[in-house]
N, C-alpha and C positions, 0 to 999 in steps of 0.2 A: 082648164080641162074641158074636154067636150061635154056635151049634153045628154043623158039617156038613148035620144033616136039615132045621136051618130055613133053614140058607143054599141049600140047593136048594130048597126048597119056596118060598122069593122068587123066585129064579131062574122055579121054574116057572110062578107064580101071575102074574110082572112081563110074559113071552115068550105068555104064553096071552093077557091081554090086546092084549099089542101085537100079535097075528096078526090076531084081530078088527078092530082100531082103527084101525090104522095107515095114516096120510095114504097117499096118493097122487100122490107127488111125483118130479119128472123123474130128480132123482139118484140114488132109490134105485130105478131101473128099470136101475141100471149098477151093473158092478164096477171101471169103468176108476177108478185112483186119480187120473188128468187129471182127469178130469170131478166124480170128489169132492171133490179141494181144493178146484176152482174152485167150490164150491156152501159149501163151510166154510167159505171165509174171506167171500164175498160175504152169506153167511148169521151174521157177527159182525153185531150192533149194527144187525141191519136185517130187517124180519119175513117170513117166508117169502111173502105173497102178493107183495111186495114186489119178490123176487129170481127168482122165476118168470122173467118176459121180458126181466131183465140176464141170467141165465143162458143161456137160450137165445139170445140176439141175440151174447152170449162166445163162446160154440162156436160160432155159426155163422159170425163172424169171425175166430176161432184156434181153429180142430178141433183142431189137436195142438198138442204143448208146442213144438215146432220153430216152429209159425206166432208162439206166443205170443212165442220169447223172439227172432226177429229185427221181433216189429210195430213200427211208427213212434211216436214219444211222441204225436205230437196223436192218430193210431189210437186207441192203448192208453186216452189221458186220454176221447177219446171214447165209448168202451164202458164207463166206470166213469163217465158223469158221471152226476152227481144223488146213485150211493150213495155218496159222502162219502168221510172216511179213507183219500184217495188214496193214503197212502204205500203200501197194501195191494197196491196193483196195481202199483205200480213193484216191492214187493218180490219181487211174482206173477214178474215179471218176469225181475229179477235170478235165483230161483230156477231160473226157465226154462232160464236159460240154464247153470246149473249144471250143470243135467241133461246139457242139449247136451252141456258139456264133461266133466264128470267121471262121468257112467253114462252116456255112448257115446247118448244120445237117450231113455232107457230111464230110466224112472221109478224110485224105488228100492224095496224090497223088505222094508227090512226097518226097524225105528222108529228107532235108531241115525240110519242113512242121513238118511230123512225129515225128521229133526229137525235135521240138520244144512243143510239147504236155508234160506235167508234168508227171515226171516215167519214159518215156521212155529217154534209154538213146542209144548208139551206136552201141550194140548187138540188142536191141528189133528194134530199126528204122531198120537197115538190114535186119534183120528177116520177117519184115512185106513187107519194098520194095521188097525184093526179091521173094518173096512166091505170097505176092497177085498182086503184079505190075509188076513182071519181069524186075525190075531194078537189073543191077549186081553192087548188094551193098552185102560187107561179111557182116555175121553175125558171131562175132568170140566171144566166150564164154569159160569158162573152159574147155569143152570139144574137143573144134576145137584146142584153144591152144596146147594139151597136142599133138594131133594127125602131129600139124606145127613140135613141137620143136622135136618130132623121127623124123620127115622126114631130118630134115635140122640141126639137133645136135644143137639147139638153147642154148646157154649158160647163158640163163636170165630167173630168177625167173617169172614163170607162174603166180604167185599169188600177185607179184607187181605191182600196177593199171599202173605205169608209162611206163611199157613194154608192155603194150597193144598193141601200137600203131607198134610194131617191126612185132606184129603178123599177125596185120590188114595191114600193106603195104607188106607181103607176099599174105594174101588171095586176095589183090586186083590184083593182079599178076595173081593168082591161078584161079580165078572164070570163071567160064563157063559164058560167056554171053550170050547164048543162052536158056542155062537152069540153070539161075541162083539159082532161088527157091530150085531146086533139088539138087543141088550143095551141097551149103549149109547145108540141109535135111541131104545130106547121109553123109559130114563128122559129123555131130553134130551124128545120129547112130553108126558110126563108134566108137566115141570117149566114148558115152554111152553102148556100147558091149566090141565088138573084142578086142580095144584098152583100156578099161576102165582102171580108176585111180588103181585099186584093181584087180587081176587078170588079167591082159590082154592074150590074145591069138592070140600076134603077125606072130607066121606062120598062121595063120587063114586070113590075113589082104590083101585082097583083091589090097592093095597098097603096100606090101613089097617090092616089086622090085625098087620099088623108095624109101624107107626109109633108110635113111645115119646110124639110128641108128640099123636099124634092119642089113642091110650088115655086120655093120661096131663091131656089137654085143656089143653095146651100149644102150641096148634099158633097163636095169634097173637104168640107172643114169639119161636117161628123163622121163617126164619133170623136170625140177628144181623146187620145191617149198617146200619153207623154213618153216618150222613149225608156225603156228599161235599164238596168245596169246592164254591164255586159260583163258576161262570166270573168274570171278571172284564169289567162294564163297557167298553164299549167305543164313542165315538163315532167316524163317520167323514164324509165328505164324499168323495161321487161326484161326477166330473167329465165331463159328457155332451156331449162336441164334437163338432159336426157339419161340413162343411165346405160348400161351394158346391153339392156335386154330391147333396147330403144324407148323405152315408156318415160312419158314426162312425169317433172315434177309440179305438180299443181298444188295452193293451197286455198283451203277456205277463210272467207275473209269472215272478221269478226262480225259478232252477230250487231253490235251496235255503232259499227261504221258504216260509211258510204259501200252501196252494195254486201252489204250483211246477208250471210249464210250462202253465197254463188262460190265459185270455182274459177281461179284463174291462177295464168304463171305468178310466179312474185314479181310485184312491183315496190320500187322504192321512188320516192323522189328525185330528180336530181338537176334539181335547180337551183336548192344550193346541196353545196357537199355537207356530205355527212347529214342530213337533216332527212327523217324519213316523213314520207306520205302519211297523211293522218289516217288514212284509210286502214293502214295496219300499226301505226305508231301504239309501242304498250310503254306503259310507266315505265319499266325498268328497263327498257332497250338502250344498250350501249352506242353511245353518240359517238363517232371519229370524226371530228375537228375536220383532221386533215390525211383522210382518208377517200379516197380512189369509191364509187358506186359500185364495183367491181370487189375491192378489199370488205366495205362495208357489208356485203352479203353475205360474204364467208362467215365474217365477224356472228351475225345473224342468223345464219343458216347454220353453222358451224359443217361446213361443206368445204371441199375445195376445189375447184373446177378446173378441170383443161379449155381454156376459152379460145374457139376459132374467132376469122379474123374476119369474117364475111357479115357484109353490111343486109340491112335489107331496110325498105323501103320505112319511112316513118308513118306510123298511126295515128287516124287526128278522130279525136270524140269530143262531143262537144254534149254539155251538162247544161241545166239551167244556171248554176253559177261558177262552175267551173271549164276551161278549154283544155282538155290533155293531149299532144302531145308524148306518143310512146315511140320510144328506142329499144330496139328488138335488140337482145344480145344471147346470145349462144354459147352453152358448154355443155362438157361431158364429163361426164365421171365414172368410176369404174367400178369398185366394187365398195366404195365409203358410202354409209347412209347419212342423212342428216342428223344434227344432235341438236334439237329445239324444238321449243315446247309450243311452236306455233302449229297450226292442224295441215298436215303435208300428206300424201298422200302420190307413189308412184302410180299414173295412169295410162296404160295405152290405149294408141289412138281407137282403135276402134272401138274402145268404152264410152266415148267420149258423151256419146246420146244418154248418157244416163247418171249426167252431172249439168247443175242449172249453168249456163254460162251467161253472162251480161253481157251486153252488146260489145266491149268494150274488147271482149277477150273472145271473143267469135270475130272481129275485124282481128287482134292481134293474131291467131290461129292463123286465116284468112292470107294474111300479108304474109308467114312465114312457111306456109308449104306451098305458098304461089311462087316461092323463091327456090325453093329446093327442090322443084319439080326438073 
């Protein structure tokens, strides 16, 4: 590890850049720690031009954590639809309401506390201590990682949860206590530009003089990360009922399945027969062997459709573990409602703004009135 004079002279070489550089972005015009989780966790796994107008359309719907943790689920699932990983905003949620009850409404104060709120885990508690409290606590994330292991030729998979912690007793070393917050800040830009996973432009790096990988002209072998699974296949078959009056059949998915609480047509599996999507699969659901994806819905819906014969284009989503996969199919029916106990509900279209839909069924929507047009 370096010495005291070079680990300030990083400090001050990393904080001189990021004063010059540094975006111009909603959340860091704030100290309120509400309005920085809600920019940290919306800003996991989704790019900053991206979260700009969920952020703000957030706060403009739950200004404070009291709005957040009494809002309605279709509210909530509405202000989060499209950035994915819904469980984030239920946890958002859950945490809210923690606040309510166990800090009297009053955000917490100190990284302990913070970390003990539901969702957040050891990246976001840093993030907030550090930014809105000026606690120097790291916030170390994919991106701080990649920027550690060039500096210091870190020999250990980025992407292995249990090496985390190799990273985080370096930044605790590394951090500016004076200006924690910004610390932090500039290496997460650093790591998201200059240094990015894809292209980086290490003579660009503001911190070459101190990277072992950039000297040492090693910087294409960091960081280490080992390739992921890859989702697993997935076909399905959508079910696009209309009725008399032209209004779809939509239903809500179980609250403790994949996409819980959204709104979409019915889907079944059908990659093998008769075997439903676990996404709606219940204990008691009647399996057909050797029954038709088509037979099997009737079976389930207790519906019987007039099924057109018109194709349309297949739908491809793709999940962190799963690949789907949807086949659009078409009927109509007349004056029969559904008989089952699953949550169904006739909607027309023009309702449609004021039901959460998950990406999945915003592309399917998408593909089957680009057809019928």
């Amino acid at each position: 590890m370096w010495d005291a004079r070079k680990i300030q002279s990083f400090r001050q070489t990393l904080l001189d850049w990021y004063d010059r550089e540094k975006r111009d972005l909603p959340w860091r015009r704030t100290k309120d720690p509400y309005k920085i989780w809600v920019s940290e966790i919306m800003l996991q796994q989704t790019q900053v031009i991206t979260v700009i107008p969920y952020y703000e359309r957030f706060l403009d719907w739950f200004p404070t954590v009291e709005k957040l943790a009494e809002a309605p689920e279709e509210t909530l699932l509405k202000a989060w639809e499209g950035l994915g990983y819904y469980s984030r905003v239920r946890n958002m949620q859950t945490a809210a309401q923690q606040i309510m009850t166990d800090f009297k409404g009053q955000f917490p104060s100190d990284y302990d506390s913070i970390l003990k709120l539901k969702g957040i885990g050891p990246y976001t508690a840093g993030a907030i201590a550090s930014i809105a409290f000026g606690l120097p606590q790291p916030a170390v994330d994919g991106n701080v990682m990649r920027v550690m292991a060039r500096l210091f030729e870190v020999d250990y998979d980025i992407g292995d949860p249990k090496n985390r912690k190799i990273f985080q007793a370096l930044m605790e070393i590394l951090i500016d206590p004076e200006r924690p917050g910004d610390f932090n800040q500039a290496l997460m830009d650093l790591g998201t530009d200059i240094e990015a996973a894809k292209n980086p432009r290490p003579h660009e790096s503001p911190v070459r003089a101190f990277s072992a990988a950039y000297l040492n002209g090693t910087m294409a072998k960091y960081p280490i990360k080992l390739p992921k699974k890859k989702p697993r296949p997935l076909r399905l078959q959508a079910f696009i009922i209309r009725n008399a009056q032209g209004d779809f059949l939509l239903e809500k998915n179980n609250q403790n399945r994949l996409l819980g609480g959204f709104w979409s047509f019915p889907l079944i599996e059908s990659s093998t027969i008769g075997q439903q999507l676990d996404l709606f699969e219940k204990k008691d659901a009647v399996i057909l062997k050797t029954a038709s994806q088509k037979e099997l819905f009737q079976k389930e819906y207790g519906i019987k459709a007039h099924w057109s014969k018109q194709t349309f284009k297949t739908v491809k989503h793709t999940f962190s573990h799963q690949k789907w996969e949807i086949e659009l199919v078409e009927g109509r029916l007349q004056n029969q409602q559904p008989s089952s106990e699953r949550q169904l509900k006739w909607v027309a279209e023009k309702d449609f703004t004021a039901y959460p839909f998950a990406t999945p069924q915003k592309k399917m929507l998408e593909a089957y009135c680009h057809q019928k047009k």
